[in-house]
Every structure is written in C-alpha cells, then in structure tokens.
C-alpha positions in Angstrom: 21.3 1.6 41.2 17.9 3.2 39.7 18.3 6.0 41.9 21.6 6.7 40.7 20.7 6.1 37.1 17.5 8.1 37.5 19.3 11.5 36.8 21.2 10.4 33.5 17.8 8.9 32.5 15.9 12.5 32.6 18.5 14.2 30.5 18.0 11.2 28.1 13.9 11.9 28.3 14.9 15.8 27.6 18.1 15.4 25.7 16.5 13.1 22.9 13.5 14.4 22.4 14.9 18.6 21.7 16.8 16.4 19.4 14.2 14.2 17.6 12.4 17.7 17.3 14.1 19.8 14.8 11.9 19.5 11.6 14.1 18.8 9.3 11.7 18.4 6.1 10.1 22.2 7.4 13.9 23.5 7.3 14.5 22.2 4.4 11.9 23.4 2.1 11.8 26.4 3.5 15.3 27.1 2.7 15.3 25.9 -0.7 12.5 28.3 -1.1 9.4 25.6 -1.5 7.7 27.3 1.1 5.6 25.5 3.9 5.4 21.5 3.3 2.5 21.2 5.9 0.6 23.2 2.9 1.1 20.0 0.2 0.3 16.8 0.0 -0.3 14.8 3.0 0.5 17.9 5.3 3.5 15.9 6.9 6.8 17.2 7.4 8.5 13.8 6.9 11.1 12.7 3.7 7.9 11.0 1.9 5.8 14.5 1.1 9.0 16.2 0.9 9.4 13.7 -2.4 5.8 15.3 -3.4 7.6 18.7 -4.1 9.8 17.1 -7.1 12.8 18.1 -5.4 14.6 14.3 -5.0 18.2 15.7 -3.4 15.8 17.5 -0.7 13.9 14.8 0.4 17.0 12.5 0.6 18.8 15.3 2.9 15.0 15.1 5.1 15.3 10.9 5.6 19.1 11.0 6.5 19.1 13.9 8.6 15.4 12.7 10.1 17.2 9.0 10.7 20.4 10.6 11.6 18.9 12.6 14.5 17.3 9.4 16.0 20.4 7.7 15.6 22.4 10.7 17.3 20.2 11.1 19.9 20.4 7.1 21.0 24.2 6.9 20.3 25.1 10.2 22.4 23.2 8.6 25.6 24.4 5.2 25.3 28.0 6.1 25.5 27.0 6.8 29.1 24.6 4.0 29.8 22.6 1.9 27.8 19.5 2.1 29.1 19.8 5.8 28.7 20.4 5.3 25.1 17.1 3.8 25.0 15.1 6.2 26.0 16.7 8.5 24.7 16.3 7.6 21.6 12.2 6.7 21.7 12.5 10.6 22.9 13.7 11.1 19.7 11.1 9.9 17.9 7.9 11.7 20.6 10.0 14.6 19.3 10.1 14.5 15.9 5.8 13.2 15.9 5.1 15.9 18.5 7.0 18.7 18.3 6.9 21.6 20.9 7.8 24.0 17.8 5.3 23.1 15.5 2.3 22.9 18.4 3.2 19.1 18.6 1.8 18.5 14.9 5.0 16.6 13.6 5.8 13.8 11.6 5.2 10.3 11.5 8.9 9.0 12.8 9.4 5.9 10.1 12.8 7.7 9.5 13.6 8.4 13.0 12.3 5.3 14.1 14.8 3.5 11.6 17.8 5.3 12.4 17.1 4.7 16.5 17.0 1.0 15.4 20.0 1.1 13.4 22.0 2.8 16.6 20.6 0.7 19.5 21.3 -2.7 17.3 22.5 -2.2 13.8 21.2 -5.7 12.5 17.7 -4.9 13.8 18.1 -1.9 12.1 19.4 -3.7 9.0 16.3 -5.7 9.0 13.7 -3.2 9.4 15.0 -1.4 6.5 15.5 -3.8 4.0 12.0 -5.1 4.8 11.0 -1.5 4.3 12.6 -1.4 1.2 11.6 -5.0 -0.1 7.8 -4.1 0.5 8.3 -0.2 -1.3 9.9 -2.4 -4.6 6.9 -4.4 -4.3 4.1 -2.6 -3.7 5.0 1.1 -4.1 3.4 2.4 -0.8 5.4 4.1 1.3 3.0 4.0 4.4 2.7 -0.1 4.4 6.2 -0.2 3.9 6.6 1.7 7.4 3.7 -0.7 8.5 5.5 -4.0 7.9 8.5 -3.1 8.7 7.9 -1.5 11.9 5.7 -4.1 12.9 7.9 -6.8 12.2 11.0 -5.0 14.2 10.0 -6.4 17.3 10.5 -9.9 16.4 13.4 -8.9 14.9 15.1 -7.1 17.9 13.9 -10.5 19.8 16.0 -12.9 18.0 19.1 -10.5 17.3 19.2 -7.9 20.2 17.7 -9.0 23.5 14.3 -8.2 25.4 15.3 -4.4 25.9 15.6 -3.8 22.5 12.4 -5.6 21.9 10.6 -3.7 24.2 11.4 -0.5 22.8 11.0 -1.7 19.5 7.4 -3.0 20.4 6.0 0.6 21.9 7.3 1.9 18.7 5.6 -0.1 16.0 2.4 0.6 18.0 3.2 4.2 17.7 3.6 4.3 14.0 -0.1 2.3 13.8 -1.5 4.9 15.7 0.6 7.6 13.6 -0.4 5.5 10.1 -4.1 5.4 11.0 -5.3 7.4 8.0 -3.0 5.5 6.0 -4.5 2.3 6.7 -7.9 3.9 6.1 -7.2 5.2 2.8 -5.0 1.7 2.0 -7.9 -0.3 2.9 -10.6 1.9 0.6 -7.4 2.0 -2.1 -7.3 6.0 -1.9 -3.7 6.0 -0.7 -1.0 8.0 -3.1 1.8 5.8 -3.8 5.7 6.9 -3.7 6.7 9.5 -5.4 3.1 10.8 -6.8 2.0 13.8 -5.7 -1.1 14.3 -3.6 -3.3 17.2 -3.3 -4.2 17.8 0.2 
C-alpha cells in the first residue's frame, strides 16, 4: 500500500509547497504601488507587516489568500487521499517560510498554518483561531497570539481530530517557535511592536 501511495505522496510534497509559495503580501503591495514590504517594518511578507503600511483592505486580502493557499493546497490532495492532504498541506506552509522565489526568505506561516488546520479538521482549526484571536484582544501582540495558539493546536487536534492530525499539528507549532524566535526575544526584553503599530526596521 505505501508503495502505491508513495507516488501521490510526492506530487503532494511538490504540489503544496509551489502552492504555499506565492507571496501573497510581496504581490500585493507591489501592485497597490507600496513598493517592497521586505523593506518596512519587521521585513516579513506576512498579513501582520502588511497592516504596518496603513493599508487595512490589503493586509486582509494577504491573511485570507495566505490561509486560503494552505487550505487549498491540503483540500486539493485530500480529495485523493488523506494522508496526501497532509503533507501536502505542511508543504504549504515550507513554502510560504521558504520560498524558492524569494531565495527561501519567506514568511512566518501563522496564516498558512491556520488555514491548513482549518482544512484538514475544521474544529481544530476553529480552535486555534479563536485562541489566536482571544489572546490578540487581550494582549495586542500578534506574534504570542501565533505562539499560543499554535502551541496549543496539538492538544487540540488530539482530542478533536485523531493522532494524524496531531502529528502534523505538533511539527508545525515547533516550526513557528523556531520561525517566532526574535519575537520571543524582543517579547521577553518588551521591545516587541504590537498590532497594528508600525515598526521601523
């Protein structure tokens, strides 16, 4: 059965990460003529520096389409298997933080990652947000946000999806602490920019 699988399960690998790629945020901004938004702020290409150029509309066009590729990318694959979904979806997200276009200097994924989780398992994905959500109301960060709610997706997928989903779930809260890990410097010192204020690079 693997062996068989094995072919659908590349084209998942390949499929989701050209996907997860596109850089939305860099599109984007370019097109709406705020030139290069690895040039302000934190440098990333992700919906939360997008917000740093003023432009609200934009960046809310950069977190659904950044969610909505993850989710594609997951949904496409699992109509054929669901392991295949899987993986294709974490592709997704090594796309979107590394991509080939951009010298593999991408985002971070918290969007990516989200909409992935929403597709695999929509609860889970339920979950993760509005704990990303209840945490932003509360403390205004948008990096701990990603932080709790990633970290606490795991347990999450546990108790509502099943050990595959958990799995996958686990590799990619561990990801986004390696991906947050000037965030969590600058949260700890009390240097980090909260949502919407701009930040000079």
């Amino acid at each position: 059965m693997a062996a068989e699988l094995a072919p659908i399960h590349i084209i998942a690998l390949l499929a989701g990460y050209l996907i997860g790629s596109v850089p939305f945020g860099l599109v984007l901004t370019r097109l709406a003529g705020l030139g290069d938004i690895r040039e302000i702020g934190s440098g990333n290409i992700g919906a939360t520096n997008v917000l740093r150029t003023g432009n609200k509309p934009l960046a809310l066009a950069t977190l659904l389409l950044d969610s909505g590729k993850g989710a594609a990318a997951a949904l496409i694959l699992m109509a054929y298997n669901p392991l295949a979904g899987l993986i294709a979806g974490g592709a997704a997200i090594l796309g979107h933080n590394f991509p080939v276009w951009l010298k593999f200097k991408g985002g971070k994924g918290v969007a990516t990652t989200l909409g992935v989780l929403f597709a695999v398992d929509w609860p889970v994905g339920l979950a993760a947000c509005a704990t990303w959500l209840l945490t932003a109301l509360i403390f205004r960060y948008s990096s701990l946000s990603a932080l709790v709610a990633l970290a606490l997706s795991p347990a999450y997928a546990w108790y509502l999806a099943g050990p595959d989903v958990a799995i996958l779930a686990t590799l990619l809260a561990v990801l986004s602490i390696i991906r947050h890990h000037e965030n969590i410097t600058r949260l700890l010192k009390g240097e980090e920019a909260k949502i919407g204020k701009k930040k000079a690079k």
